[in-house]
C-alpha positions in Angstrom: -0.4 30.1 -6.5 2.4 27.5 -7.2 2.4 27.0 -11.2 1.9 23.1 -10.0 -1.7 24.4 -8.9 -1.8 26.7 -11.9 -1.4 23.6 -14.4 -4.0 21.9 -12.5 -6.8 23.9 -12.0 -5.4 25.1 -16.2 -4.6 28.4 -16.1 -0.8 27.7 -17.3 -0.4 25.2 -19.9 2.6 22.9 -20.4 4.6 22.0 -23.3 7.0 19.6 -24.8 9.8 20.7 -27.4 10.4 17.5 -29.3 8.0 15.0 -30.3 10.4 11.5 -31.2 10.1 8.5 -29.8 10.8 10.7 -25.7 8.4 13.8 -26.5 5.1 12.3 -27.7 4.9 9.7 -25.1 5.7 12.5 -22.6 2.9 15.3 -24.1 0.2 12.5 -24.2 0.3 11.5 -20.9 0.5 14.8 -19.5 -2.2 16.0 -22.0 -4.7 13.0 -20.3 -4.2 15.5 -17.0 -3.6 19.1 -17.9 -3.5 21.4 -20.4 -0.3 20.5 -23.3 1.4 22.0 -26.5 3.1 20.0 -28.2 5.7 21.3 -30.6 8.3 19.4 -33.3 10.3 21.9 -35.8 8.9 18.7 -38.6 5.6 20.3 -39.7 5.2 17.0 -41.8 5.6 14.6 -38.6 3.1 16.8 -36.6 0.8 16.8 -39.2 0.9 12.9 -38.4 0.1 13.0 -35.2 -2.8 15.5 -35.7 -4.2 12.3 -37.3 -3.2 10.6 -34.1 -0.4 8.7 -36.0 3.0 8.5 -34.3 5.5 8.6 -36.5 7.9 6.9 -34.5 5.4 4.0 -34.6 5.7 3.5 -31.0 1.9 4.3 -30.3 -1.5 3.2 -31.7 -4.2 5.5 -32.6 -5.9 4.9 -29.0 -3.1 6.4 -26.9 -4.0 10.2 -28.9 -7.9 9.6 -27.1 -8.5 11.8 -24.3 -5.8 14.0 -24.4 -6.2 18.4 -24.4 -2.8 19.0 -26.6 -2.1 21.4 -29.7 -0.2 19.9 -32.2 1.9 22.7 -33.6 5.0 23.5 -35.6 4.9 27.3 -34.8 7.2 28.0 -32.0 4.9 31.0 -31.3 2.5 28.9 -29.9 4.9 28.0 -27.3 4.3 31.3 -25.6 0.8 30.3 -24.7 2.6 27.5 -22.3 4.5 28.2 -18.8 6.0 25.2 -18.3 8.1 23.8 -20.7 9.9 20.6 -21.3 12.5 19.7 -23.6 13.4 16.3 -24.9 15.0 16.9 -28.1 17.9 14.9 -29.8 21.5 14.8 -27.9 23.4 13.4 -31.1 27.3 13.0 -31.8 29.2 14.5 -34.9 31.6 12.1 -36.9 34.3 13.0 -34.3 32.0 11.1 -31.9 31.8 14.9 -30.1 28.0 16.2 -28.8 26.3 17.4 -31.1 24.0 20.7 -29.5 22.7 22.0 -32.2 19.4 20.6 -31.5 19.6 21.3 -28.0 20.6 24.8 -28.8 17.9 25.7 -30.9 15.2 24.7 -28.9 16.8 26.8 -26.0 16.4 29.3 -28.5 13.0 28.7 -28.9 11.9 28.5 -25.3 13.9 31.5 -24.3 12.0 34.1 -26.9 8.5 32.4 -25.3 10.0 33.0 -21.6 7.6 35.1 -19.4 8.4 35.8 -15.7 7.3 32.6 -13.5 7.9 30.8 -16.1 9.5 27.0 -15.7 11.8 25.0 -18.2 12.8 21.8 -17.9 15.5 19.6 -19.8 15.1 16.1 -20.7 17.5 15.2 -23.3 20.6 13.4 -22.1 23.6 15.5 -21.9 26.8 16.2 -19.9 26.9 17.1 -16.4 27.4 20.9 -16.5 25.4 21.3 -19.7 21.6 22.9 -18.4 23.7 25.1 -16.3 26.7 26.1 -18.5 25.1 25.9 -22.6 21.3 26.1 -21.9 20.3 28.5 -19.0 22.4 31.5 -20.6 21.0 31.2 -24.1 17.2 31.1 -21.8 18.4 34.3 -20.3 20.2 36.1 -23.6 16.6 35.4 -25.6 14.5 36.2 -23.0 16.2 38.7 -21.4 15.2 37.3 -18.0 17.2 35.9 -15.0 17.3 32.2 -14.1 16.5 30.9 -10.6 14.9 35.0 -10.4 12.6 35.4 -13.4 12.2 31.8 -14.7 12.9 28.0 -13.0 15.1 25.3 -14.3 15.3 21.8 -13.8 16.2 18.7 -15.2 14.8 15.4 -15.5 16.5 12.4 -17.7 14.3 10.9 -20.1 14.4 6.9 -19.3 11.8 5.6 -22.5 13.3 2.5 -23.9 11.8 1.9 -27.8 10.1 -1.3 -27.9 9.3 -2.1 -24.6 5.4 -1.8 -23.4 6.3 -2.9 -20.1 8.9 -0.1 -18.6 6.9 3.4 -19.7 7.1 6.8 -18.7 4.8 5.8 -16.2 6.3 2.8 -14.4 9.7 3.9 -14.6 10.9 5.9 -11.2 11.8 9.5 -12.6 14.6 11.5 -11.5 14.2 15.2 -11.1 16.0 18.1 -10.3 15.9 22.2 -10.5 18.1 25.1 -9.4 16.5 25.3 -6.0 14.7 24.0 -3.5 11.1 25.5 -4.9 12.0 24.7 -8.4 12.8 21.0 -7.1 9.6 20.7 -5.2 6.9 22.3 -8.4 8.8 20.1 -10.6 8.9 16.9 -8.8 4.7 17.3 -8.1 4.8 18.0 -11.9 5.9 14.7 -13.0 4.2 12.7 -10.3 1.0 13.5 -12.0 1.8 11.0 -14.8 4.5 8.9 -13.0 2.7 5.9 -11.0 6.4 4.9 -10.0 6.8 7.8 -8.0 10.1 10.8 -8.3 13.4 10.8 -6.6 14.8 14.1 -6.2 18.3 14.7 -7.1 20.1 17.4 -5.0 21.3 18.9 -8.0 20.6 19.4 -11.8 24.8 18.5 -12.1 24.2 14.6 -10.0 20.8 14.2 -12.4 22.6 15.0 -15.3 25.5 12.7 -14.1 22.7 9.7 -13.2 21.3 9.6 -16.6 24.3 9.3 -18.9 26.4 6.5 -16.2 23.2 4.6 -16.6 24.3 3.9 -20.5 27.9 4.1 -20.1 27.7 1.3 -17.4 25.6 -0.8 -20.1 28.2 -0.3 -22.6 31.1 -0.9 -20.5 29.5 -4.4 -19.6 28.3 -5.4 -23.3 31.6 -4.1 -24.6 33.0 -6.7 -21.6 31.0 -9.5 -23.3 31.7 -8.5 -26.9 35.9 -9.0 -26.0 34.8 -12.1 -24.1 33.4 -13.0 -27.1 35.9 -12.5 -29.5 38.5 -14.7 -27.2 36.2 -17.6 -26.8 36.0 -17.5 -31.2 39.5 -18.1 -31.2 39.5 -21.0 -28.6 36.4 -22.4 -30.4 33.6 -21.8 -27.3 30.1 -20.8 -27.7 29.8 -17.6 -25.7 26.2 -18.1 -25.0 27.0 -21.7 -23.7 29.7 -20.0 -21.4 27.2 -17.0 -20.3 24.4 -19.7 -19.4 26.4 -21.4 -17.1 28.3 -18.6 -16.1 24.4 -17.3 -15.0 23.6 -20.2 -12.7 25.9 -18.2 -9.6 23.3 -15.9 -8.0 25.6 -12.7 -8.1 26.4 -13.1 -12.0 25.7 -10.1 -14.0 23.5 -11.0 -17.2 25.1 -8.5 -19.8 25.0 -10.6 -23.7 27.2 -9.8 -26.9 26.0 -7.5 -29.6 26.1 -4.7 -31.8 25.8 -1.8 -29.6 24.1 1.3 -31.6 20.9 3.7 -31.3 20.7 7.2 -29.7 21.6 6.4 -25.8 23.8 3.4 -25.4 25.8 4.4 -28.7 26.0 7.5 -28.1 26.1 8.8 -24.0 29.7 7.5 -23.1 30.8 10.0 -25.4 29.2 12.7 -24.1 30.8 11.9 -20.7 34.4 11.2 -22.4 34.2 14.9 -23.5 33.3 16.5 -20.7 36.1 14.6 -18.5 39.2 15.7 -20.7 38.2 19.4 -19.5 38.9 18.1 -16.1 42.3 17.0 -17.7 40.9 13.1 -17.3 41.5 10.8 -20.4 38.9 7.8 -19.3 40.0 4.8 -20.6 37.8 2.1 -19.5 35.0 4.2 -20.8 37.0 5.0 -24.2 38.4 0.9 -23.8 34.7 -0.4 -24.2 33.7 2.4 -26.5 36.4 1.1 -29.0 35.4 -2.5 -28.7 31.0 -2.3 -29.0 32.4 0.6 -32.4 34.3 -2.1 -34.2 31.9 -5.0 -33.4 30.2 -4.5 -36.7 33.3 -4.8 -38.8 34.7 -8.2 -36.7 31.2 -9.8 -37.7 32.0 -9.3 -41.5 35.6 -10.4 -41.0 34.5 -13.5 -39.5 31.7 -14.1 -42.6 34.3 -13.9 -44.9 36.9 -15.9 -43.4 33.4 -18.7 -43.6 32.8 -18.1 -46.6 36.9 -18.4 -48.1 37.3 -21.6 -46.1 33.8 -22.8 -47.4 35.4 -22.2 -50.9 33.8 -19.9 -52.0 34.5 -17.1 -54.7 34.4 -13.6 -52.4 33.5 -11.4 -55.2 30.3 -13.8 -56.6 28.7 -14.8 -53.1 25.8 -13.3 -52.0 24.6 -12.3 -48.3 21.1 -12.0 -47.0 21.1 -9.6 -43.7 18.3 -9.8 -42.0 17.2 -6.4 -39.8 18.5 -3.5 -40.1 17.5 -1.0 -37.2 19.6 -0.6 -33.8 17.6 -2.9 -31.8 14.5 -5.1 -32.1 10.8 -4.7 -32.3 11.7 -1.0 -33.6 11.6 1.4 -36.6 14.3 3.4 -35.7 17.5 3.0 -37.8 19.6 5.6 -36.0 23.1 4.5 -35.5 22.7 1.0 -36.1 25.7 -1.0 -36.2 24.2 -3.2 -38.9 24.8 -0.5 -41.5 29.4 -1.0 -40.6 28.4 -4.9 -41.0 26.8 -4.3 -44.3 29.7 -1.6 -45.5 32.2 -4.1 -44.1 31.5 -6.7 -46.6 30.6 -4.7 -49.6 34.0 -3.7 -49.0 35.0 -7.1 -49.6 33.4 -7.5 -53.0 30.3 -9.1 -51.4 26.9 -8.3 -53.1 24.6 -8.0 -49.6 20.9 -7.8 -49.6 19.5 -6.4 -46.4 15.5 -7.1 -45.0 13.9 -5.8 -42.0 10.2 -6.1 -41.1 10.2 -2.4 -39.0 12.2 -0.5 -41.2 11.9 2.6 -43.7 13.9 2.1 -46.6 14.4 5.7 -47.0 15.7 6.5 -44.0 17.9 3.4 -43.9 18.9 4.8 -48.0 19.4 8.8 -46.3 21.1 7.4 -43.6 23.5 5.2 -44.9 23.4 4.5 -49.1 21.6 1.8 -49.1 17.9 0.3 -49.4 16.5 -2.5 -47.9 15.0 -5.3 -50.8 10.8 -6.3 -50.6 11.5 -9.4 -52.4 14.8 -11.6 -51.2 16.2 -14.2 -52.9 16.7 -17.9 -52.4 20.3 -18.2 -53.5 22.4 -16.6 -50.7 25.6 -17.9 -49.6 25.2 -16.7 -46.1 22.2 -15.1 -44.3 23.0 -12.9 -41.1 20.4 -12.4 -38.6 21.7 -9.1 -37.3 18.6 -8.4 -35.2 16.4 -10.4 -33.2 13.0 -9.2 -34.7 9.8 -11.0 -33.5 9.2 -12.3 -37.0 12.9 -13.8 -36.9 13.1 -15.6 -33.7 10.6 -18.1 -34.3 12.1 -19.5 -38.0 13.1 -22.9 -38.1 16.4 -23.9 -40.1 13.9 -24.7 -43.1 13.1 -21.5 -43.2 16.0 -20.4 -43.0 17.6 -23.1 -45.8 15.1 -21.6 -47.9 16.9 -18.3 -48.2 20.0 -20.2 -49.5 18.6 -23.3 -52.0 20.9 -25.0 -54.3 23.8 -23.3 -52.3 26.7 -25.6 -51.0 27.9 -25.1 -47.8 25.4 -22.5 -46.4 26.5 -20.0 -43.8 23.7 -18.6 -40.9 25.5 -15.7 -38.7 23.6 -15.5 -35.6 24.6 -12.4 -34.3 22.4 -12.6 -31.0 22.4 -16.7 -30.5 18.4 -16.8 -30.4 19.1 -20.3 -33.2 21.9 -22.1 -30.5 21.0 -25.5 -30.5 18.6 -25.3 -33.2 20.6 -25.5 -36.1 22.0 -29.3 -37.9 22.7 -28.4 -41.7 23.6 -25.3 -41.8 27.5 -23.7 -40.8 26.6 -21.9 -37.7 28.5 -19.2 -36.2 27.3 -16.5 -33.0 28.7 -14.0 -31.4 
């Protein structure tokens, strides 16, 4: 019997390793159809989701109903599972070079719970080269088993995007691979239990890897495009928005848009891909080119406040900013390597005293993260306010309420980082990306 039919009828169990904002959606939906343990080294954040809270506040209380899964922090209890699936972090350290540690330690994990027929499969984004070359021989060295003999492998790129209730694990086509043609085939029925959009089957774990982390650096290549556009069309005094919407109107036009490019894959991937080219003896320079640019985009949006608020006449080291958001992208908690924090260091560097709101936000983890904590209760006397991110609650204020922020102030300054006020905006000096 397949372990496919095993997890079905529930005589094997499955498990996730890693229960963010990629794991719990992942465990829940399997655990709706089969057997599930689910297992996060965080005994505080599964304690959470015992009480059918998600921490990553991604998921309501409803999307826990129905579902046969042991919450657990005890990597013991990951020997009672046969299939196993990891989606932990893929991280880079301040050299902006992977960071494995997660990804190591829960191969560690996994590999002392191996038993013979046993499958694992990798989620989190990493290099092509990595399942095969860093994971499957720290599997076999803790479980003293032989991959693709003893135990399976695959690999299958996450594809969750935080915010977004339309494109789920569900309704997004899933890529899967494993180290041979069985593997491939157990795998690929695996995943089509929860996935209404169907599989496609990679040849190889190597081209799956590969697939996932070109998707992001193709993203950021393009934004990065748009962000230099950008920063040319400031200096000949051209909205870029106004140039992208009529740019649009020619069928074939690519809609890519300025930003601050930060979070956990778009951030993050090229650099993963960077690394494992220069051991091929390849320095890639579009990819490091448009890395460079989306890295510094933070710091050119202060520069350009200040230079607003000098020629508005006003005394650098007593002006005060209002930024408004704070996490790496809208609708979303999740602060991780948002480029609003090099915005915010930017102009403290300047002397400027900067407030920062945001309606999603943990003002711990924004303080732990980056020295700072958000304020409950703004002011009303800024000299500029930034909206950095384009929050529900934001892009529906009018210029009142945004005038509000900065009473009694002369010549008031809104930064529109993603253009959502264009054309909205009379009083106020208005500057976008």
């Amino acid at each position: 019997m397949s372990i496919y039919e095993k997890l079905l009828k529930k005589e094997a169990s499955l498990s996730v390793i890693g229960l963010g904002y990629v794991g719990l959606p992942i465990a829940l939906e399997f655990a709706r159809k089969i057997k599930v343990v689910g297992f996060d080294i965080k005994e505080d954040r599964v304690k959470m989701m015992r009480n059918r809270i998600d921490p990553s506040e991604e998921l309501n209380a409803e999307a826990f109903e129905g579902c046969d899964i042991l919450f657990t922090a005890n990597a013991d209890d990951l020997k009672k599972a046969n299939f196993h699936i990891v989606g932990v972090p893929t991280p880079i350290d301040n050299h902006n070079l992977p960071d494995l540690r997660p990804l190591i330690s829960a191969s560690k994990s996994v590999g002392k719970a191996l038993k013979k027929g046993d499958y694992v499969v990798y989620e989190s984004t990493v290099y092509p080269g990595c399942t095969e070359e860093d994971c499957i021989p720290i599997l076999e060295e803790m479980s003293g088993l032989k991959a693709g003999v003893d135990f399976k492998v695959g690999f299958s790129p996450e594809r969750i995007n935080p915010g977004d209730k339309d494109h789920t694990i569900t309704t997004i086509t899933k890529v899967v691979s494993g180290n041979d043609e069985e593997a491939l085939d157990n795998i690929a029925k695996t995943y089509e239990l929860i996935v209404k959009a169907g599989v496609h089957r990679a040849p190889s774990i190597k081209v799956a890897e590969a697939a996932k982390i070109i998707e992001n650096t193709q993203r950021d290549v393009n934004i990065a495009l748009m962000n230099e556009l950008s920063i040319i069309f400031n200096r000949m005094g051209i909205n870029t928005y106004d140039v992208l919407e009529a740019a649009g109107t020619k069928w074939n036009f690519l809609r890519f848009y300025p930003g601050l490019v930060g979070g956990h894959c778009i951030g993050v991937d090229p650099y993963y891909l960077v690394y494992k080219a220069k051991e091929f003896r390849y320095h890639p320079q579009v990819i490091n080119s448009g890395r460079f640019v989306n890295d510094s985009m933070g710091f050119y949006t202060a520069k350009q406040l200040v230079k607003k608020l000098i020629a508005a006449g006003k005394n650098i080291l007593n002006t005060k900013v209002l930024v408004m958001g704070a996490t790496f992208k809208e609708n979303v908690a999740d602060s991780r390597n948002s480029k609003v924090a090099d915005l915010v260091c930017e102009l403290k560097s300047y002397g400027v005293q900067v407030d920062v709101i945001d309606p999603y936000a943990n003002s711990k983890d924004i303080a732990h993260e980056y020295g700072f904590e958000l304020v409950k209760n703004p002011g009303n006397n800024y000299d500029a306010v930034v909206v950095a991110v384009n929050h529900k609650p934001y892009v529906n204020l009018t210029e009142n309420d945004l005038k509000a922020y900065m009473q009694g102030t002369e010549n008031p300054i809104l930064i529109d980082i993603k253009g959502i006020f264009r054309n909205k905006i009379k009083d106020l000096t208005y500057w976008s990306l």
